[in-house]
C-alpha positions as CSV (number, residue, x, y, z in Angstrom):
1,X,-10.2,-24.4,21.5
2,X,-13.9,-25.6,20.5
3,X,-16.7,-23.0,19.5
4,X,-19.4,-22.4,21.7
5,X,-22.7,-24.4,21.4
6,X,-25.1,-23.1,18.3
7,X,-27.7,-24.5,16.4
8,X,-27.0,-25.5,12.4
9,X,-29.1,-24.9,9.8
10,X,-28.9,-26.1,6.4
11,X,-30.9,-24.2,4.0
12,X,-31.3,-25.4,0.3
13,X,-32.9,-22.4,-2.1
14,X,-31.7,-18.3,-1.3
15,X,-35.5,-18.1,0.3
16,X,-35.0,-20.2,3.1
17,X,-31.5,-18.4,3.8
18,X,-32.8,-15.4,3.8
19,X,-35.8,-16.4,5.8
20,X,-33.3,-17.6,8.5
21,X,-31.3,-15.2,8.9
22,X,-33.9,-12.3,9.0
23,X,-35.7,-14.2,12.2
24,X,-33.1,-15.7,14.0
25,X,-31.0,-14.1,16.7
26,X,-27.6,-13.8,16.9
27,X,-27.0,-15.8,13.8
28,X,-23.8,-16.2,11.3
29,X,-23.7,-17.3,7.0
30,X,-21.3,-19.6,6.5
31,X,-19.1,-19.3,3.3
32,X,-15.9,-21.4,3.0
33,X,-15.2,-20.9,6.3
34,X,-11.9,-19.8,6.4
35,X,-12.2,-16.9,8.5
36,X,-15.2,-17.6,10.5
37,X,-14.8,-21.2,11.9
38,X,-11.2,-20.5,13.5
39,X,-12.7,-17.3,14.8
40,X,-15.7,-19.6,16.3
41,X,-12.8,-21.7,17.8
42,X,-10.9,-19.1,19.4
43,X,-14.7,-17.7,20.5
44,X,-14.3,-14.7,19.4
45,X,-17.4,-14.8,17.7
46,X,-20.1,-16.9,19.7
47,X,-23.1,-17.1,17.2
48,X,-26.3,-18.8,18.7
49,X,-27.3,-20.2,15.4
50,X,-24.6,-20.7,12.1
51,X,-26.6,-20.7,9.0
52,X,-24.6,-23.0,6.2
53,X,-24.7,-21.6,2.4
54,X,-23.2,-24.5,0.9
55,X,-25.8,-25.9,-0.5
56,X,-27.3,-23.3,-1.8
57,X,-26.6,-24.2,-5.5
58,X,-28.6,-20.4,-7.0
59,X,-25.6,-18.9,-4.8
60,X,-23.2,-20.1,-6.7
61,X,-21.6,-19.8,-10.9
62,X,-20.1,-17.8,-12.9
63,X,-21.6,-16.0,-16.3
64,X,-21.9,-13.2,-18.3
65,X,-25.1,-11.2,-18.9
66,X,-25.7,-7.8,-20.8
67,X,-22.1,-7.0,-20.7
68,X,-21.4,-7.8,-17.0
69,X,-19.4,-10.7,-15.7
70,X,-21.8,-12.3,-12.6
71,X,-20.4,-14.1,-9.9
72,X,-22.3,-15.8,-7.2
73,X,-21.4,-14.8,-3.6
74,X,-20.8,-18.7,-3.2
75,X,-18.4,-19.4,-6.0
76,X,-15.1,-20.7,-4.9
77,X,-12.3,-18.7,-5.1
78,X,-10.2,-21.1,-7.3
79,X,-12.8,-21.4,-9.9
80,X,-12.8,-17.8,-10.0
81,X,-9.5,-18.1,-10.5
82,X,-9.2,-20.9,-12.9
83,X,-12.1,-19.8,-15.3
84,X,-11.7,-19.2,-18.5
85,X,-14.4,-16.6,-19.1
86,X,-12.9,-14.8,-16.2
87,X,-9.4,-14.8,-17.8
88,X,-10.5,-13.6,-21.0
89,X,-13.0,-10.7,-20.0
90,X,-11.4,-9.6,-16.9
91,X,-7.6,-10.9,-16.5
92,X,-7.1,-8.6,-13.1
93,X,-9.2,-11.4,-12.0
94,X,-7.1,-13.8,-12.0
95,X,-3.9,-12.3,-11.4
96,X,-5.0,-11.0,-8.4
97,X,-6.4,-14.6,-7.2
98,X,-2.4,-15.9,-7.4
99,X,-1.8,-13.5,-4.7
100,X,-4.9,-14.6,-2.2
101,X,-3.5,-17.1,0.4
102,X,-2.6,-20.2,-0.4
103,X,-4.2,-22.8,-2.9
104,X,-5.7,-24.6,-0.4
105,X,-7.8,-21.6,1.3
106,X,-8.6,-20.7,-2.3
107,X,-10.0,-24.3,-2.8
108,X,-12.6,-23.6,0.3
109,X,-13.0,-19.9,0.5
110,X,-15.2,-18.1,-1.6
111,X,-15.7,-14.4,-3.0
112,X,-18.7,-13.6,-0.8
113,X,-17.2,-14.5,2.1
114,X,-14.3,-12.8,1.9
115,X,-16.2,-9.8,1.3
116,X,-18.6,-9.7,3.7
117,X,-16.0,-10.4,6.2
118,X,-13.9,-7.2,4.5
119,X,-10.3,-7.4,5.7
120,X,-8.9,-4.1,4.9
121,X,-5.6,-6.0,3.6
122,X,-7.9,-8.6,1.1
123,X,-6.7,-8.9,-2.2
124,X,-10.6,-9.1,-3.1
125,X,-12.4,-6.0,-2.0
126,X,-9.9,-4.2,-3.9
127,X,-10.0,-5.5,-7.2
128,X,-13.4,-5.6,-7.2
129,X,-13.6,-1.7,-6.4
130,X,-10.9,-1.2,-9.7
131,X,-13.6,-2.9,-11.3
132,X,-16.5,-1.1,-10.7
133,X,-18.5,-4.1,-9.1
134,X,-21.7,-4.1,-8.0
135,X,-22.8,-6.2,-5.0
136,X,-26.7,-7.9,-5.2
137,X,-28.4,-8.1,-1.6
138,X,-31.1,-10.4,-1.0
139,X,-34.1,-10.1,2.0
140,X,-37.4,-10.6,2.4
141,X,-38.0,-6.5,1.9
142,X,-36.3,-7.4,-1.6
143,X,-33.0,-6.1,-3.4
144,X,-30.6,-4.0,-2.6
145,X,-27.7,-3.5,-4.8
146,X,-24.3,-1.4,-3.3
147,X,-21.5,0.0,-5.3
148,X,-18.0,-1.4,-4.2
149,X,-17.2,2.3,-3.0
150,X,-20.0,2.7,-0.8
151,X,-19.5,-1.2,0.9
152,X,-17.1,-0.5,3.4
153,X,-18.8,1.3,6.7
154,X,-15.5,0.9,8.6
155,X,-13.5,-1.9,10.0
156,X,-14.7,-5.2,8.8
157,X,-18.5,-4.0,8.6
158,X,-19.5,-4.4,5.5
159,X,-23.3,-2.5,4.5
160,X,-24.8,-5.5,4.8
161,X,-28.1,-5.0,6.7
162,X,-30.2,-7.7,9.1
163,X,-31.9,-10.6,7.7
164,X,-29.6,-9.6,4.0
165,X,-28.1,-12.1,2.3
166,X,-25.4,-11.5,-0.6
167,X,-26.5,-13.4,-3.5
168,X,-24.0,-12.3,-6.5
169,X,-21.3,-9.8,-7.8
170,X,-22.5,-7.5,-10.9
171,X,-18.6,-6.8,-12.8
172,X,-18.3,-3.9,-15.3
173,X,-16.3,-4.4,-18.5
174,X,-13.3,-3.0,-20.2
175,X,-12.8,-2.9,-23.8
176,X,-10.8,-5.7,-25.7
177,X,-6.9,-4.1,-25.6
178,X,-7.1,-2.6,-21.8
179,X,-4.3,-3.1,-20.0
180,X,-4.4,-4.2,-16.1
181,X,-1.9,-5.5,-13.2
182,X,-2.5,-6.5,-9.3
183,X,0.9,-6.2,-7.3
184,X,1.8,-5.9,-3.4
185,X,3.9,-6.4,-0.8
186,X,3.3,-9.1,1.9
187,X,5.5,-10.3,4.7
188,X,5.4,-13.9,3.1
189,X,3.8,-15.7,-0.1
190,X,0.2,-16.0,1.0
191,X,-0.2,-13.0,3.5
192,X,-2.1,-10.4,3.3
193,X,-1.0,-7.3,1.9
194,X,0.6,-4.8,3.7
195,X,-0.3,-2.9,0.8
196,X,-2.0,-4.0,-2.7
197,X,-2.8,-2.0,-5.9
198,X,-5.0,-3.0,-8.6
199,X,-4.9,-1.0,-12.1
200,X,-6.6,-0.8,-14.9
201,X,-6.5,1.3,-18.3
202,X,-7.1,1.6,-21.8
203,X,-5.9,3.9,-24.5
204,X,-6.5,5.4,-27.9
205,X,-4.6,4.9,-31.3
206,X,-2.5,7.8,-30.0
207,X,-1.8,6.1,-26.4
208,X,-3.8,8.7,-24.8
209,X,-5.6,7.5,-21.9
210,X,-9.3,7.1,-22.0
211,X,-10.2,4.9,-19.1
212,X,-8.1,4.4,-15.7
213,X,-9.0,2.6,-12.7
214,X,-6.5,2.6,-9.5
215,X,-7.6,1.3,-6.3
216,X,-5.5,0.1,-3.0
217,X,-6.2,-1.7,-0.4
218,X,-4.3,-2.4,3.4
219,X,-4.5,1.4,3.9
220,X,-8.0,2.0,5.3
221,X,-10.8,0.2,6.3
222,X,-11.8,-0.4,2.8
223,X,-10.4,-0.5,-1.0
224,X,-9.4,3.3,-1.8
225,X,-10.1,4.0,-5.2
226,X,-7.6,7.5,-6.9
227,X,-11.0,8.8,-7.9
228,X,-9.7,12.1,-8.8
229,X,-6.2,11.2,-10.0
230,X,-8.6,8.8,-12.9
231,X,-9.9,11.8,-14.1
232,X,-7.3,14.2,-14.5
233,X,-5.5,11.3,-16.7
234,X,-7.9,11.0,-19.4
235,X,-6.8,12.1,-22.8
236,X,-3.0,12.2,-21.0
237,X,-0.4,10.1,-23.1
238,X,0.4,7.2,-20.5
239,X,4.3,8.0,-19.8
240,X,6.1,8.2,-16.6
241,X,4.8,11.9,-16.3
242,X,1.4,10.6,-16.0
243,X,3.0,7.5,-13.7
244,X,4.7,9.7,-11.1
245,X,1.6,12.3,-10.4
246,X,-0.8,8.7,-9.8
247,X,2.2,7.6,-7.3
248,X,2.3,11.0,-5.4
249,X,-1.5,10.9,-5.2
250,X,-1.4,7.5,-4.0
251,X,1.6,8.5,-1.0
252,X,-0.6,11.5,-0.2
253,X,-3.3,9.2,1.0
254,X,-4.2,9.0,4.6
255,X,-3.2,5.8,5.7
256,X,-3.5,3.5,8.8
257,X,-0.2,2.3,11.0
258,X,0.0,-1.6,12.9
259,X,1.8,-3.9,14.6
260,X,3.4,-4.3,11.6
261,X,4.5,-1.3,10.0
262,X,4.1,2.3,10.2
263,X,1.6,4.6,8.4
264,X,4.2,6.5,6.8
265,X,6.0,3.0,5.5
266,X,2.4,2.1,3.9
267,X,2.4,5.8,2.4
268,X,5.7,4.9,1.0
269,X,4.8,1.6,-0.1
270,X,1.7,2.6,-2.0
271,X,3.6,5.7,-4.4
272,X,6.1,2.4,-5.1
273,X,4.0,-0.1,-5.6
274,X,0.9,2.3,-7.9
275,X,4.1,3.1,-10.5
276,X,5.2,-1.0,-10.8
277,X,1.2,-1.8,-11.2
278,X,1.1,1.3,-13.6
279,X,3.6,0.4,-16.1
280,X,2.5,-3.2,-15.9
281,X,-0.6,-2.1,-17.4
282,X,0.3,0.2,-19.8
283,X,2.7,-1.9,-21.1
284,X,0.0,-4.5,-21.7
285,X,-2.5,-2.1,-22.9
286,X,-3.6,-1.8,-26.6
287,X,-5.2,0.7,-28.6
288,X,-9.3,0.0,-28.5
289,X,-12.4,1.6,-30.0
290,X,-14.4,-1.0,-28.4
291,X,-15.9,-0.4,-25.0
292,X,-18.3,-3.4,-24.7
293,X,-16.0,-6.1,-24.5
294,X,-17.2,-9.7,-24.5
């Protein structure tokens, strides 16, 4: 099929964007494109106006200020992926990226698009909530920033409000020695998750747990982070004590059944896959004193 007729804008600086898409009507940001265009051609979405961020160059980059990796909401997914700042100061990163789609969505699609769109089976809502990012909005009334765990209002809305634009991704740090892993189970290489689990921690000379981070995603609207499960582990030795209470949290979770599998399957799923991504990382993690990281 071919979209509906709509008007295409072009803008060049973040001022004109957001000038756009605060006035018009029935508007839509193009990213990469990967979601929205074949959605457009099936008309499920029928947007009057289509507003293109490509060439929006202040959009897009990667770099690291005060301690916090920023991404532009434009920046492709496989230079995400294939950076080396990103590799060294947040490896979850990358691993995670080798489980997004295919190379050749990666090559188009970009993290701000994919999280404004906020597929409750993406690979990157979810590492981004084990990260503690920050998401910058951008609108005429000024900025807005929103914490990864309060970004998901339900299914695919993201709290993004009219006229706002997402501009970049603000990523906490872990020290130098913290261990990580991204794993989950898809139909096919390249699928979404049926259910993913990113993980994070970092220890003391005594393997005692001073940091932990679990979050999954494909079980609710949005990335579910083991909030309460992190705490009780700090100053816990990380052994398979500690591994088996995160994986009963994480099958204790209320979860959503599909087409494809059941709720309780996905319950199941997520206690399996949060012990493989938990002794991933604490086999990889290292005894640190440094929480600044750089």
């Amino acid at each position: 099929m071919k979209p509906s007729a709509f008007a295409y804008h072009a803008p060049t600086t973040i001022a004109e964007a957001m000038d756009l898409a605060s006035t018009l009507d029935n508007a839509k940001l193009l990213a990469g494109g990967q979601t929205l265009m074949p959605m457009m051609n099936f008309r499920f979405v029928q947007p009057d106006h289509v507003i293109d961020l490509n060439t929006v160059s202040e959009l897009q980059g990667i770099d690291l200020q005060k301690g916090r990796l920023q991404i532009g909401s434009m920046t492709r997914q496989r230079d995400i992926e294939r950076s080396e700042l990103v590799r060294r100061v947040a490896p979850l990163i990358p691993e995670a990226y080798e489980l997004v789609s295919h190379p050749q969505i990666r090559n188009r699609g970009t993290l701000g698009g994919s999280l404004c769109h906020l597929d409750p089976a993406s690979e990157q809502p979810c590492f981004l909530a084990a990260q503690g990012a920050e998401l910058v909005l951008r609108s005429p009334r000024g900025e807005r920033r929103v914490s990864m765990a309060d970004w998901a209002l339900g299914y695919l809305t993201p709290n993004l409000e009219d006229g706002e634009v997402l501009a970049r991704i603000d990523i906490d740090l872990w020290p130098r020695g913290h261990g990580w892993s991204f794993t989950e189970y898809a139909r096919r290489q390249g699928d979404y998750a049926i259910v993913g689990v990113a993980v994070l921690a970092s220890c003391d000379a005594h393997r005692r747990i001073t940091r932990l981070a679990v979050a999954l995603c494909g079980i609710a609207a949005g990335p579910v982070r083991l909030s309460e499960v992190e705490a009780g582990a700090l100053g816990r030795e990380a052994n398979e004590a500690l591994i088996g209470e995160v994986a009963a949290a994480a099958r204790a979770q209320d979860t959503v059944g599909d087409a494809h599998v059941s709720a309780e399957y996905r319950r199941h799923l997520a206690g399996v896959l949060s012990s493989r991504a938990l002794r991933t990382a604490f086999e990889r993690m290292q005894p640190s004193e440094d929480e600044g990281t750089s």
